[in-house]
C-alpha positions in Angstrom: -11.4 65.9 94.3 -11.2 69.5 94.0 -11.6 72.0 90.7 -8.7 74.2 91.0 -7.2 73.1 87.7 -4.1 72.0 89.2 -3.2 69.1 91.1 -2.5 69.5 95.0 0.3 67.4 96.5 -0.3 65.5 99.8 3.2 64.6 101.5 2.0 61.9 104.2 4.7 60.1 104.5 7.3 63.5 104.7 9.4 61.8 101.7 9.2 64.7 99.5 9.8 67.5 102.5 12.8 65.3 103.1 14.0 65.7 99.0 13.1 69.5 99.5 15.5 69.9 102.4 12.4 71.0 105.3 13.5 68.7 108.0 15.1 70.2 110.8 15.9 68.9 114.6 13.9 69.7 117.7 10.5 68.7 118.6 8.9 69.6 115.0 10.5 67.5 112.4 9.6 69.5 109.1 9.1 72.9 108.8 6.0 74.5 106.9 6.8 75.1 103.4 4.5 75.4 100.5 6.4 74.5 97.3 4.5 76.2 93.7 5.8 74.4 91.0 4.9 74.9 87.7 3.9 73.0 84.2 7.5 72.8 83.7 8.6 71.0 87.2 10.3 74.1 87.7 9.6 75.6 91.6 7.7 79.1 91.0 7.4 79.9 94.6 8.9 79.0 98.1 6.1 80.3 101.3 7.2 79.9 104.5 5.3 80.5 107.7 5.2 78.9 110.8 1.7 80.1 112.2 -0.1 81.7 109.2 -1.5 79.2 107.2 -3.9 81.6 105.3 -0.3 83.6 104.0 0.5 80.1 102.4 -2.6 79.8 100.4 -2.8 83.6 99.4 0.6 83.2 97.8 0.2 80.1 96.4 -2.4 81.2 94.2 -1.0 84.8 93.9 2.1 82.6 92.0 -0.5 80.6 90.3 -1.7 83.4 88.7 1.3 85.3 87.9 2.6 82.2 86.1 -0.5 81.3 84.1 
């Protein structure tokens, strides 16, 4: 359990990447995408990076915050 205030999504079994269009062909089957959505199911923020997983979490809470 963690105390950010929000809940974190876990998608093990690639079934929401696949509702959110991030599979693609080739030897990597999904691409890295971090999806903020907000209180209102609406999606606040779309990162993508391939190699930079720090830029995913800086900008996931930068859109937190902007939307709070």
């Amino acid at each position: 359990m963690n105390d950010l205030g929000f809940p974190l999504l876990s998608d093990g079994d690639k079934s929401i990447a696949k509702q959110f269009g991030t599979k693609r062909f080739g030897p990597i089957p999904f691409k890295r995408q971090t999806f903020v959505i907000g209180g209102d199911r609406r999606v606040i923020e779309v990162i993508k990076s391939e190699t930079d997983m720090i830029t995913h979490a800086d900008k996931a809470l930068e859109a937190l915050r902007a939307a709070a």
